[in-house]
C-alpha positions as CSV (number, residue, x, y, z in Angstrom):
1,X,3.1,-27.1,7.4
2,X,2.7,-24.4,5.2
3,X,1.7,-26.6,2.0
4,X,-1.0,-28.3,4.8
5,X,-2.6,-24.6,5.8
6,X,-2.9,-23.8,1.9
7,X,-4.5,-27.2,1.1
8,X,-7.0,-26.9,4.0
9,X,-7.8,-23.2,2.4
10,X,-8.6,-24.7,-0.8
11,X,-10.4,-27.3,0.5
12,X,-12.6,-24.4,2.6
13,X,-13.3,-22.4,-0.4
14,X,-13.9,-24.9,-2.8
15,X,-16.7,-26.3,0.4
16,X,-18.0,-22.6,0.1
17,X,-17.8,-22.2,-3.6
18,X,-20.2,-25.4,-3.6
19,X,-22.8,-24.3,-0.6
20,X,-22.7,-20.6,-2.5
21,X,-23.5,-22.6,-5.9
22,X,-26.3,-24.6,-4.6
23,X,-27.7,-22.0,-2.8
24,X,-27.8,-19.6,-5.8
25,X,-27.9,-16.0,-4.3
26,X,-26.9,-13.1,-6.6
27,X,-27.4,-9.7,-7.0
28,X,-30.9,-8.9,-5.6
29,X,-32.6,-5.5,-6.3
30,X,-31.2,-3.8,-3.5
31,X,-28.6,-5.6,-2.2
32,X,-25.6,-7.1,-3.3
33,X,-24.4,-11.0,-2.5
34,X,-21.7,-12.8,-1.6
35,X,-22.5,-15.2,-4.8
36,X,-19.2,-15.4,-6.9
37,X,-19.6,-16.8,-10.5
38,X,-17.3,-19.8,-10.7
39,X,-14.1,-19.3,-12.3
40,X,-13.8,-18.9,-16.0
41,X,-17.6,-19.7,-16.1
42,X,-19.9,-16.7,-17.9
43,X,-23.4,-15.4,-16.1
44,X,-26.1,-13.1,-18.1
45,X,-28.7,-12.2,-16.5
46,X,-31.6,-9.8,-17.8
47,X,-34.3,-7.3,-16.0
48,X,-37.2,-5.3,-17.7
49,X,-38.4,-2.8,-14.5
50,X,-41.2,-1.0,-14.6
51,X,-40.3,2.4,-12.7
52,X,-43.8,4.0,-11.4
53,X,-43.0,7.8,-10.1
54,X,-45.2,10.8,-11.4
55,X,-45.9,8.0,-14.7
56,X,-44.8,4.8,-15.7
57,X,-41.0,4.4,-17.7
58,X,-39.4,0.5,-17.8
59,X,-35.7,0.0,-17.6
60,X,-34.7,-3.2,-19.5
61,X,-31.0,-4.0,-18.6
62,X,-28.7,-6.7,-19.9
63,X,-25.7,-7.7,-17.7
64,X,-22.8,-10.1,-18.4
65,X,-20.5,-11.7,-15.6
66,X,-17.5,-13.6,-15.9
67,X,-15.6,-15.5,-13.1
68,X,-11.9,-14.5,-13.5
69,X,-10.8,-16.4,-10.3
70,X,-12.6,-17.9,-8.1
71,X,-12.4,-15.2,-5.8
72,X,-13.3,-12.2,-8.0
73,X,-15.6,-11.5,-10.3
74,X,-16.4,-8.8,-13.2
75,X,-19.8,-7.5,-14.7
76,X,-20.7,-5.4,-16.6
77,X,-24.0,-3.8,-17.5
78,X,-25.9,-2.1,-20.3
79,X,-29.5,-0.1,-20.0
80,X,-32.1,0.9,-22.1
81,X,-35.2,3.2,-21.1
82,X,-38.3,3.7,-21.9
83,X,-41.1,6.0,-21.6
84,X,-44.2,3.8,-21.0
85,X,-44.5,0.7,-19.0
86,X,-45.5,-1.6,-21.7
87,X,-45.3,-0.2,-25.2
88,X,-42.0,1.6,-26.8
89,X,-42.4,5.3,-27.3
90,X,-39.8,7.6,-26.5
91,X,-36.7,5.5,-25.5
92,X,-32.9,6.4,-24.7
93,X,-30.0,4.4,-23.5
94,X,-28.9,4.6,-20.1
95,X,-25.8,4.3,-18.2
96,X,-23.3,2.0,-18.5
97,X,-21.7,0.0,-14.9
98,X,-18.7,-2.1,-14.4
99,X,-18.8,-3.7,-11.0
100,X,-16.0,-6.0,-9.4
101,X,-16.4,-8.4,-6.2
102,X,-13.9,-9.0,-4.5
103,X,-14.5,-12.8,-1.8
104,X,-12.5,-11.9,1.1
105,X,-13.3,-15.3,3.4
106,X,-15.2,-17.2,5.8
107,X,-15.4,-16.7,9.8
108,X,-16.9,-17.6,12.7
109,X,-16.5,-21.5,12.0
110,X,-17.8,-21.1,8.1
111,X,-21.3,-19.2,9.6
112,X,-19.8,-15.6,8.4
113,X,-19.1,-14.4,4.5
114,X,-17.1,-11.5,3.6
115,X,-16.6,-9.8,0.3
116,X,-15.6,-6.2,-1.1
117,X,-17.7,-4.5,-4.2
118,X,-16.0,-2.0,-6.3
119,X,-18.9,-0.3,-9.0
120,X,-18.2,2.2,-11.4
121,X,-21.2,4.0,-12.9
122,X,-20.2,5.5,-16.2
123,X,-22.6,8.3,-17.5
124,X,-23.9,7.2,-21.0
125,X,-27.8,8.3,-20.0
126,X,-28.6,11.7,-19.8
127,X,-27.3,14.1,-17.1
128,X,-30.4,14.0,-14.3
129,X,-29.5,17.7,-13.0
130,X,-30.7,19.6,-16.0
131,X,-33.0,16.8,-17.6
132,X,-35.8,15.2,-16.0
133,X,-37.1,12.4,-18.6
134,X,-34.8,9.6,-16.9
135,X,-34.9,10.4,-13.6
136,X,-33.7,7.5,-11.0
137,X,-33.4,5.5,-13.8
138,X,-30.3,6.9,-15.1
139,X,-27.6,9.7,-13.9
140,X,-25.7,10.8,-16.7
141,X,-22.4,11.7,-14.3
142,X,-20.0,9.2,-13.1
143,X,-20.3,7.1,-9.5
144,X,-18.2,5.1,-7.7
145,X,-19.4,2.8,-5.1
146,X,-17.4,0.7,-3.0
147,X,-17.8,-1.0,0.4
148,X,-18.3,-4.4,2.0
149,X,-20.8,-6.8,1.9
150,X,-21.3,-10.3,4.4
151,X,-23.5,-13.2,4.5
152,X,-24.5,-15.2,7.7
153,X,-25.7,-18.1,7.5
154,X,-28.7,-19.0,9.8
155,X,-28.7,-23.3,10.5
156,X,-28.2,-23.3,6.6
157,X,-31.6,-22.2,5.7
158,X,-31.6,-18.7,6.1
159,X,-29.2,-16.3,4.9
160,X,-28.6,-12.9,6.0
161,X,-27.0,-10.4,3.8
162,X,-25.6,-7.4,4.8
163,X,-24.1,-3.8,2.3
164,X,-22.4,-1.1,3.7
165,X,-21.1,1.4,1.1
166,X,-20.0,4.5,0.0
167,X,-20.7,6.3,-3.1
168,X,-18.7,8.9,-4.4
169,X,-20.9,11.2,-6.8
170,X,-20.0,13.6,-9.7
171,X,-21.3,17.3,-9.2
172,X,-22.7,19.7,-11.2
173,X,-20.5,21.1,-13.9
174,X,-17.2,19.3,-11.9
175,X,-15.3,17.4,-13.6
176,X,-15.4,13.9,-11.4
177,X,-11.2,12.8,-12.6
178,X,-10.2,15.8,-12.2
179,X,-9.2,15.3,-8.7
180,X,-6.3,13.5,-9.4
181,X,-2.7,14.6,-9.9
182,X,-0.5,12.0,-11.9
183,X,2.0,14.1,-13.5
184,X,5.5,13.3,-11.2
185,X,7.6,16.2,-12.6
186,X,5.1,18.8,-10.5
187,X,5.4,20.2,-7.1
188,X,1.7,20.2,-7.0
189,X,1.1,16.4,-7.6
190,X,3.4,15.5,-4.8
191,X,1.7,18.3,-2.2
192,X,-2.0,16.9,-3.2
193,X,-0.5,13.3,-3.0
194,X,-1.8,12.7,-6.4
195,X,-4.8,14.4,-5.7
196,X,-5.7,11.4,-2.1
197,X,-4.9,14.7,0.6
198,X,-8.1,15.8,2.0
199,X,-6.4,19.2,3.4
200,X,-5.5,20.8,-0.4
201,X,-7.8,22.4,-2.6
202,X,-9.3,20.7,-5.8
203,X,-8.3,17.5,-4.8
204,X,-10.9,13.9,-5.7
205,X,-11.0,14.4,-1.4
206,X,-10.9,17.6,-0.7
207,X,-14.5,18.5,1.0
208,X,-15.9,20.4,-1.5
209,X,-15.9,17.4,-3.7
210,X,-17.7,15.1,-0.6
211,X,-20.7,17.2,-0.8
212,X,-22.4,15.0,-3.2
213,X,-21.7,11.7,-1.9
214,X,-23.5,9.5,0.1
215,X,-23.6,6.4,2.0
216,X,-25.9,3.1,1.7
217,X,-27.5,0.5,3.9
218,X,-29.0,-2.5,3.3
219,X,-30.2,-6.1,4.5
220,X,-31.8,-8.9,3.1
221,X,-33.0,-12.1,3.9
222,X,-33.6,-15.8,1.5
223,X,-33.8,-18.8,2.1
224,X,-33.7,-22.2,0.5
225,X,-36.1,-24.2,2.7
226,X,-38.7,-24.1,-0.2
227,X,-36.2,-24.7,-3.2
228,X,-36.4,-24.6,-6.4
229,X,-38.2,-21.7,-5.1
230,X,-36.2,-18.5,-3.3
231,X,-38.0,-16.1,-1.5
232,X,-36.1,-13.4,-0.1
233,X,-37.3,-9.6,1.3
234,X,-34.9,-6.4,1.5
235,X,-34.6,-2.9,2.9
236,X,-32.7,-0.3,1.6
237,X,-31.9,3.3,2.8
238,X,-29.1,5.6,1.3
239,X,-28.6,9.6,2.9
240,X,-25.7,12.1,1.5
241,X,-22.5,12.3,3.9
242,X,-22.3,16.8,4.2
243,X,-25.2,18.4,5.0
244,X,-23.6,21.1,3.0
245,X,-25.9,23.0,0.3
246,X,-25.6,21.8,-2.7
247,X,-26.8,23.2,-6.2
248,X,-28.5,20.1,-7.1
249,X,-30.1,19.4,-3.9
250,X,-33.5,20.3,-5.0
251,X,-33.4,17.1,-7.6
252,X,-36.0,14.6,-6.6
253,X,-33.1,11.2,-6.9
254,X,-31.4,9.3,-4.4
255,X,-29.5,11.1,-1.8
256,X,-30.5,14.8,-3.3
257,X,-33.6,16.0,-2.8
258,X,-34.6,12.9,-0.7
259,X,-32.8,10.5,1.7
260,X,-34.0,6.9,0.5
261,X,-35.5,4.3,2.5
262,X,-36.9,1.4,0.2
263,X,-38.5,-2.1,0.6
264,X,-38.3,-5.1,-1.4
265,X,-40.0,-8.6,-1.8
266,X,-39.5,-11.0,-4.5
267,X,-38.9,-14.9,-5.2
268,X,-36.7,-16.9,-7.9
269,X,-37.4,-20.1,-9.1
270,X,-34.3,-22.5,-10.1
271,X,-34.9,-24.9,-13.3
272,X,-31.4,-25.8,-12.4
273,X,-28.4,-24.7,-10.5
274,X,-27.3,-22.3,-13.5
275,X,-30.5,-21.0,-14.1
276,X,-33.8,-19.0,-12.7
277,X,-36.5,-16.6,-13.2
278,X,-37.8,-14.2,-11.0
279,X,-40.6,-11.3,-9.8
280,X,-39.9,-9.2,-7.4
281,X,-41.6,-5.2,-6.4
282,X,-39.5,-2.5,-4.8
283,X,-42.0,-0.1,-2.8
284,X,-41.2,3.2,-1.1
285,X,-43.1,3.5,2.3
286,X,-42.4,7.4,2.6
287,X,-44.4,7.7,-0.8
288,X,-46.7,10.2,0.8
289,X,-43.7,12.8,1.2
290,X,-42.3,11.8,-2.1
291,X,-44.4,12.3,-4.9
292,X,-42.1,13.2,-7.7
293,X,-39.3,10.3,-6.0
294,X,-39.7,6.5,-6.9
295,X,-43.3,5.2,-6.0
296,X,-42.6,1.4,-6.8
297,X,-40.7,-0.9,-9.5
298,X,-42.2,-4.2,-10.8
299,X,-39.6,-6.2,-12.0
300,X,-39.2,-10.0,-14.0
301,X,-35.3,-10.9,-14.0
302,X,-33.9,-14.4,-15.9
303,X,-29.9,-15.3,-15.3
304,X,-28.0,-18.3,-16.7
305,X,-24.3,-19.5,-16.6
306,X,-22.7,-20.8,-19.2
């Protein structure tokens, strides 16, 4: 009986595995996917962004995926700014992020898709608090996002994808590991539970740490009706957890200065299976009330699996 349940669960993601691959959904701007790359297979995809706030920078990032099962999957991705939209002039490389999802399983009779996302930003750009050249297009201090995402299928045509997550953010002048508590031999490591007790002092939960951190929302729909051709539209909003002051709170980035709310439209075109092009535009509709925040991004995106 037990052999029979673990058969029918192959069978079921293996059927998923194949809907997911013909219905080609990754990453889009502002949501993340249920799409897992198939196992041992290799993705790269690369974006060149144009970033319009008080001027015009470009972000061009290179990513590479690999399928280590086919329930997880790694990336990891590299950026590199610039300081004019189409020519190079004064250019800098951004941050570095590893990102892991996680393909939890199907529900409601194969109509609901759940996965987990685990995203570490690493802070190879220049620290946004005290320099303003990159801003929203890189950090410069270390994130961690992690949350769940879903996908519901509509009649098999449309596809609803749904993020919830939280972000936890590096402060000003704090040093983000230093939260944790590892050495066994110390009173202290076992009263701050490794640094995870949110009651003691200097610990990565205590709340003095949580100030900076913030929580993301997002939805998007696609659909394949009109394959090779994908359009899909997105909305986005992101707003710190504490309403605590914070030194950095005057800093016109995401979940600082501003609470986010962001729209998205865009449409890939598939040659084949493994491999599309895409245009898409990210537009703020509070752009009125933030000026110095992200106006729009224009963006051109190419992925391919080897």
């Amino acid at each position: 009986m037990k052999q029979k349940q673990m058969k029918i669960s192959a069978i079921g993601m293996a059927l998923f595995l194949f809907i997911v691959a013909r219905n080609r959904a990754e990453s889009l701007p502002l949501t993340e996917t249920i799409y897992m790359i198939p196992e041992y297979d290799v993705e790269i995809l690369l974006r060149d962004e144009v970033y319009q706030t008080g001027t015009y920078s470009r972000k061009d990032s290179a990513s590479l995926g690999f399928g280590a099962i086919d329930s997880f999957s790694l990336w990891i991705q590299f950026d590199y700014l610039s300081q004019s939209a189409f020519r190079v002039t004064t250019s800098d490389i951004g941050d570095l992020f590893f990102k892991g999802k996680f393909y939890i399983g199907d529900y409601a009779s194969n109509q609901l898709h759940l996965g987990f996302l685990l995203n570490f930003r690493f802070p190879l750009g220049r620290n946004a608090y005290v320099n303003s050249d990159w801003l929203n297009l890189a950090l410069g201090k270390y994130e961690v996002k992690l949350g769940p995402f879903a996908r519901v299928d509509i009649l098999d045509v449309v596809f609803v994808h749904l993020n919830l997550f939280y972000t936890f953010r590096e402060g000003n002048g704090e040093d983000f590991w230093g939260g944790f508590y590892f050495d066994i031999l110390k009173k202290e490591t076992w009263e701050k539970v490794f640094g995870l007790n949110p009651q003691e002092d200097d610990t990565f939960f205590s709340s003095s740490r949580l100030k900076n951190d913030y929580i993301s929302v997002s939805m998007a729909w696609n659909t394949n009706y009109w394959y090779p051709f994908i359009p899909y539209i997105e909305m986005y909003g992101s707003f710190r957890v504490s309403r605590s002051h914070i030194d950095t709170g005057d800093v016109p980035i995401e979940a600082a200065k501003y609470n986010t709310l962001l729209l998205s439209a865009g449409v890939r075109y598939f040659f084949m299976q493994t491999v599309y092009i895409g245009i898409y535009t990210v537009q703020n509709p509070l752009r009125i009330s933030q000026q110095d925040f992200i106006q729009a991004i224009y963006g051109i995106e190419l992925s391919f699996q080897i």
